[in-house]
N, C-alpha and C positions, 0 to 999 in steps of 0.2 A: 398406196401401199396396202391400204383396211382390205381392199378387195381381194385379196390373196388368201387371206382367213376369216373363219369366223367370231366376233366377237364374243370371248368366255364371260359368259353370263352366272357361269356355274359356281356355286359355294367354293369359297378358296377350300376351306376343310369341314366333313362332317366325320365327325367321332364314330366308331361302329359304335358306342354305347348308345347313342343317338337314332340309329337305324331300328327298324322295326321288320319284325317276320313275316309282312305281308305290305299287299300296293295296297292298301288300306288307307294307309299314310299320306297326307297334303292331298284332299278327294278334291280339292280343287287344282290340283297342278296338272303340270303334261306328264306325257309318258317319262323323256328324260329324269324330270323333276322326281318320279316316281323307282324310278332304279336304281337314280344315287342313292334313296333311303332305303333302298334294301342293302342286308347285311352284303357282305363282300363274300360270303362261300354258295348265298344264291343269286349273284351276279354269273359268277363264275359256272354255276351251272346253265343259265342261259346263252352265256357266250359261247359252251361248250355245245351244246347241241346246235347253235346258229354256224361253228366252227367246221364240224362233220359235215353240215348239212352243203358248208359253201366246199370244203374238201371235194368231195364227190361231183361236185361242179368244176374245179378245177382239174380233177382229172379227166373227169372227160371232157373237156375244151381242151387239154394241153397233153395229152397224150393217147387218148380213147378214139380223139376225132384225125388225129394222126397216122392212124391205122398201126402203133405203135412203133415208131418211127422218130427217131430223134433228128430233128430239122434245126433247132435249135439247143443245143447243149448247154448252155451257161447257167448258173445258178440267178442271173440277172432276172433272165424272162423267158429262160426256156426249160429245158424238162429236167436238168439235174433242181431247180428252185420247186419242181412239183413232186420228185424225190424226197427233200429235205422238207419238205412238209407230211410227206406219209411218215416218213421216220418221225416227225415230232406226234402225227396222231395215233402212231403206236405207242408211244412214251405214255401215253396218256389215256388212252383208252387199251393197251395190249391185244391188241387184233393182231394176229399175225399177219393176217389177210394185207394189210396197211404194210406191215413190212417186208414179205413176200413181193409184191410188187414193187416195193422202193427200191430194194436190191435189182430186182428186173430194168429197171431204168437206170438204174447206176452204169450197170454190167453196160448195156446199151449205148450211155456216152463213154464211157472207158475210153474206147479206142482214138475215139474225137478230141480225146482234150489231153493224150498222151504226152504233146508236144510242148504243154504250159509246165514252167516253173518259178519258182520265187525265191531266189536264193541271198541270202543277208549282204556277204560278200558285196554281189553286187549293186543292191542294193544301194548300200554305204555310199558306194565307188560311184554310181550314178550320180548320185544327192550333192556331192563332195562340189560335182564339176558345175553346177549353178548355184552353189552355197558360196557364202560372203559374208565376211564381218560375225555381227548378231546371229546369224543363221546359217549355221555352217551345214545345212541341208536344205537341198531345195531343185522340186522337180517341174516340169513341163510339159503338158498337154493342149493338144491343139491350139498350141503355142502362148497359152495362158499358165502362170503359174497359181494352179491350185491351194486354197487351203480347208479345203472341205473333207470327207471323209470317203468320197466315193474313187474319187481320183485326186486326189490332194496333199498335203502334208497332213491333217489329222489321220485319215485313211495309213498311210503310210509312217506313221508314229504310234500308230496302236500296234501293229501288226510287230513294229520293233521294238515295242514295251513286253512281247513277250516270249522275246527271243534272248540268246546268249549272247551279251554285245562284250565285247574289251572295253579297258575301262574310259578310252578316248572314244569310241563309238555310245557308249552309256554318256559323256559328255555331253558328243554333239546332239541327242535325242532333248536332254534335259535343255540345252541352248535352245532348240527348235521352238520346246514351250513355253519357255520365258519368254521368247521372243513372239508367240503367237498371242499369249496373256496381254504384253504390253501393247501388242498392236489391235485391242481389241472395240470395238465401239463405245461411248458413252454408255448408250442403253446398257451394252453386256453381251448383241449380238459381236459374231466375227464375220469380216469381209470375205465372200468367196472367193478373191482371188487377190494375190500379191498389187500391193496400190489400189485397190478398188473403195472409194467412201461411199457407195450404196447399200444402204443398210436396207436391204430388202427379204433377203432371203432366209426363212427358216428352216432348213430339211434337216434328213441326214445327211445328205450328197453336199448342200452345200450350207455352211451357217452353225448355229448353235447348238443341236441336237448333235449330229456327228462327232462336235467338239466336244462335248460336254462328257461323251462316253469315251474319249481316250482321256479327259481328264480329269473321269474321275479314278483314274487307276493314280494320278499322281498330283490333284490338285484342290485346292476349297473353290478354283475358278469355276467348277462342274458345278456348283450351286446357283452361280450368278447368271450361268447360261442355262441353268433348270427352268430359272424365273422367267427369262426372254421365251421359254417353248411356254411355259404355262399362259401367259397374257398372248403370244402371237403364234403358236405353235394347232390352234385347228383349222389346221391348211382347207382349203377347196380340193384338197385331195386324199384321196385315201390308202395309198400305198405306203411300204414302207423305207424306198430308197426318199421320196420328198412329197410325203403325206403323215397324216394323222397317227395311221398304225405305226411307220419309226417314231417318232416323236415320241407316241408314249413308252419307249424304251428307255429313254431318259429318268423317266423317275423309277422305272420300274431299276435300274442300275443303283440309282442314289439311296431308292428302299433296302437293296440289297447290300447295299456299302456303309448307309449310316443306321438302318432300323427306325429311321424316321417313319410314323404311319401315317404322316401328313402326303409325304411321295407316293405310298402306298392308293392312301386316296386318290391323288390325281393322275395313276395308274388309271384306278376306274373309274374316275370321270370318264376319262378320255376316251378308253374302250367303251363308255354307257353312251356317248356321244354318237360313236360308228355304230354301234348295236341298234339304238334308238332309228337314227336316221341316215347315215348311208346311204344306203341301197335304194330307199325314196329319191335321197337327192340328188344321186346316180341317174335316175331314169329321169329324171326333170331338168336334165342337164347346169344341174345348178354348181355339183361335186363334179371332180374328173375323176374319172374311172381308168383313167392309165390309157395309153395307147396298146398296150399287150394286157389287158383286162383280167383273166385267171392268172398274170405271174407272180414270183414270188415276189420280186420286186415292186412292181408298180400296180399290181391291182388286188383283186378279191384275195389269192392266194396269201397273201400278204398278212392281211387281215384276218383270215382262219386261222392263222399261226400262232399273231398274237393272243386271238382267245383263248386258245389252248394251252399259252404261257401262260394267261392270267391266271391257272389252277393254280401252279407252282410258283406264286410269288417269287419266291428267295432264289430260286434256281435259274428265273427266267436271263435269256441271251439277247441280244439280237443278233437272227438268225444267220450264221456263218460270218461273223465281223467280230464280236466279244466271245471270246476261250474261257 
């Protein structure tokens, strides 16, 4: 199971009163070693320029090289997910330039994706017909029942924490998570699928991290699965449907829900981690780089996102899944 991630080597917590104004600091350590003790507003400025720099790389591998051309619409891995990242590097640097073109790609998939909707109703009405007992919701994909956040019940319990339910649909949501709490690992991780005891998985998509951001809209459970991403959460990969970049959303949620600066810090481990070495361990084949390499989900794109949230702490999302 080790081989899935990398062992956190890294200080549970350093204090910014601790940090120093310069890589001056531990002249015997690594680079890593060296970023965490820089203060957290000149983290963030190096994330921020590493961020632009990968942006402009994702656009042109996913839309540039395109001949601008939507081949793939999805916010998954195709060009609305390189959309939703110009829009966040306007937020943050106001170029309009970034939003100008984001609109342009919008406009583009429009017509493609006219036919998608998600409607509560049905929703419900789906959930109902393989719900039972303890879990009066419960859906099916590729003939596995899901409890993860991509295609799952977590996934599908967030989106209806924040929607207008009646007061027996607000029932069956709170049963869903009782019933996901109790059926959770020793450790603290969750099974990615209905009956499953392998306790393998950390992502968004499937495991702890997914889990942890629907509950921390309603639970102290998002804490215990904070801890399962901090010890086993630096995947061998770097995206952010089931790599490192999601993951660190988790605490970046919990900083934002409790004002804990303990989350806050392993916020920027995590991101000093991708920043540090990434892209080496990318080309060494050591990291996976996603199978769609610039998208927003599984590869670089992913990853410039998060740097750019790392400005705005208190604000930060992850991206198109938390309102």
């Amino acid at each position: 199971m080790a081989d899935r991630f990398f062992p956190n080597n890294m200080p549970d917590f350093i204090p910014e009163t601790s940090t120093v104004t310069s890589s001056s600091t531990a002249e015997t350590g690594d680079s890593l070693t060296k970023l965490l003790h820089l203060p957290y507003k000149s983290v963030c400025e190096i994330l921020k320029k590493s961020a632009l720099q990968l942006k402009d790389a994702v656009v042109k591998e996913t839309w540039g090289r395109n001949g601008k051309r939507v081949q793939d619409y999805s916010l998954y891995t195709g060009a609305l997910g390189t959309a939703f990242l110009l829009f966040e590097a306007y937020q943050v640097t106001n170029d309009v330039t970034d939003l100008a073109l984001s609109s342009q790609i919008i406009k583009a998939c429009d017509s493609a994706s006219r036919s998608s909707k998600e409607i509560v109703t049905d929703i419900i009405q789906e959930g109902r017909k393989l719900g039972k007992g303890r879990c009066p919701l419960m859906y099916e994909w590729h003939g596995k029942k899901y409890w993860g956040a991509a295609h799952g019940l977590a996934g599908i319990m967030h989106v209806l924490l924040d929607m207008e339910l009646t007061p027996e649909e607000q029932g069956n949501v709170k049963s869903v998570l009782r019933y996901m709490m109790k059926g959770r690992f020793p450790g603290g991780n969750y099974p990615s699928s209905e009956g499953s005891e392998s306790d393998r998985l950390v992502h968004w998509c499937h495991g702890a991290p997914g889990i942890a951001l629907t509950l921390a809209k309603a639970s102290q459970a998002a804490m215990d699965a904070a801890e399962v991403v901090w010890n086993r959460g630096l995947l061998k990969r770097v995206g952010i449907c089931h790599g490192i970049s999601g993951n660190t959303y988790v605490f970046l949620a919990l900083y934002r829900t409790t004002g804990n600066a303990e989350y806050l810090y392993r916020a920027k481990a995590f991101a000093c981690f991708l920043q540090d070495r990434a892209q080496r361990l990318i080309s060494e084949g050591i990291m996976n780089g996603g199978d769609r390499p610039y998208s927003l989900f599984e590869g670089l794109g992913g990853m410039a996102y998060l740097f750019m949230d790392m400005n705005e702490p208190s604000e930060a999302r992850f991206p198109a899944y938390e309102l």
